[in-house]
C-alpha positions as CSV (number, residue, x, y, z in Angstrom):
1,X,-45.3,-36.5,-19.5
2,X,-44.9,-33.7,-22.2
3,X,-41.4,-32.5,-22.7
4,X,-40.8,-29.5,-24.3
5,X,-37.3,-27.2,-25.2
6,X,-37.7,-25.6,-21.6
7,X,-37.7,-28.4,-19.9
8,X,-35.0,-29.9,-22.1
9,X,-33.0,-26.8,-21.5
10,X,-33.1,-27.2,-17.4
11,X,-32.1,-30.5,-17.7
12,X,-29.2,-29.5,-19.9
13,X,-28.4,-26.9,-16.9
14,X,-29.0,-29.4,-13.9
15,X,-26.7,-31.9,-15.7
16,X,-24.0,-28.9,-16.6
17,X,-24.2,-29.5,-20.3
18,X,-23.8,-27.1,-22.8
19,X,-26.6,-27.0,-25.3
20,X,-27.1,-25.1,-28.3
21,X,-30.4,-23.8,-28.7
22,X,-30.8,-25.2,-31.9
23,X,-30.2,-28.5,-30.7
24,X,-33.3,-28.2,-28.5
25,X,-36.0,-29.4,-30.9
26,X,-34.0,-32.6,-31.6
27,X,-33.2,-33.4,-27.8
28,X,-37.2,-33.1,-27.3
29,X,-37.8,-35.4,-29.8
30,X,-35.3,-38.0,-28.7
31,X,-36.5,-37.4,-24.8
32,X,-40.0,-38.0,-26.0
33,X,-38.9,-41.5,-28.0
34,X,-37.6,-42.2,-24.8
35,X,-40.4,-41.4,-22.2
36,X,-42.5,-43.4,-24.7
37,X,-41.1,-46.1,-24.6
38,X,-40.6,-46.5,-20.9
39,X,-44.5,-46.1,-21.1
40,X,-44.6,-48.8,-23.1
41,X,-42.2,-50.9,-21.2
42,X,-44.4,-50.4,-17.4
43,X,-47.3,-51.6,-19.8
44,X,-45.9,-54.9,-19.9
45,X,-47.2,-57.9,-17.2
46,X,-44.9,-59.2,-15.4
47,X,-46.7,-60.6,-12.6
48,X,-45.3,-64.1,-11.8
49,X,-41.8,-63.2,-13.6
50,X,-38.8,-63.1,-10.9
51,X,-36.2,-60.9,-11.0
52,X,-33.2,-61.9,-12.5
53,X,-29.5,-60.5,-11.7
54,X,-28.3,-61.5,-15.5
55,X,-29.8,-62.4,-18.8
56,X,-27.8,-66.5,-18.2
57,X,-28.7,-68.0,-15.0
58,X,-26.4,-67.6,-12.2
59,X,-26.3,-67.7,-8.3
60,X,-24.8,-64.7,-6.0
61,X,-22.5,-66.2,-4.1
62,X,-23.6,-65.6,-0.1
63,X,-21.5,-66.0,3.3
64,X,-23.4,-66.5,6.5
65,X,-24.0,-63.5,8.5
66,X,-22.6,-64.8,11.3
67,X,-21.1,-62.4,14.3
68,X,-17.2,-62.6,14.7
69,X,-14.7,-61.3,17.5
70,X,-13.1,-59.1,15.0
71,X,-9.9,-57.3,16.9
72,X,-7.8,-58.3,14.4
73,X,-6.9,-54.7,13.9
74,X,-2.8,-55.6,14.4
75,X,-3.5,-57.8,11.0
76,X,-4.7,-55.2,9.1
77,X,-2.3,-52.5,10.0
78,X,0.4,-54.8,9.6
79,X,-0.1,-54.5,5.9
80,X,0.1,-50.5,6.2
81,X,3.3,-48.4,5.5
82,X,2.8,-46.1,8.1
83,X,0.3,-46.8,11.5
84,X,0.4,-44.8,14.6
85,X,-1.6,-45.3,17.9
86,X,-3.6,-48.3,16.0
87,X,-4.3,-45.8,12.9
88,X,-3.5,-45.5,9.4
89,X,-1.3,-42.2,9.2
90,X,-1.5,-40.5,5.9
91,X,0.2,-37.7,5.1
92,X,-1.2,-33.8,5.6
93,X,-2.7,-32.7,2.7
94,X,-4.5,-29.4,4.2
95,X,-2.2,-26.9,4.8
């Protein structure tokens, strides 16, 4: 994909950044580093490879999904400073 100042120059507006024109020319030539190299990183095999969640092995910790009676609604809004007909109330901040 072939960046140029226009395009650069959207994406400065989509992202509601301020950038000087004269800036342009160097943000294409950093955006184009960076497109190449993700080219160069989807050129790489990794067929075989499993994903990994960190760079040192480690397990996610996992809970059965396992269906519960719940209602323990009282518990909860025990711990609130204000509940009213089995609701948090906050206070109104629309006037």
């Amino acid at each position: 994909m072939a960046i140029n100042e226009e395009t650069v120059a959207r994406m400065a507006k989509l992202a509601r950044i301020k950038v000087d024109p004269q800036n342009l020319p160097t943000m294409v030539e950093e955006f184009s580093a960076i497109l190449g190299f993700i080219a160069q990183l989807s050129q790489v095999d990794v067929k075989g490879i499993e994903p990994m969640v960190s760079v040192t092995p480690m397990h996610l910790k996992q809970r059965k999904d396992t269906v519960t009676a719940g209602d323990i609604s009282a518990k909860i809004l025990a711990n609130a400073p204000d509940a009213r007909e089995g609701f948090f109330a906050v206070p109104k901040v629309v006037e």
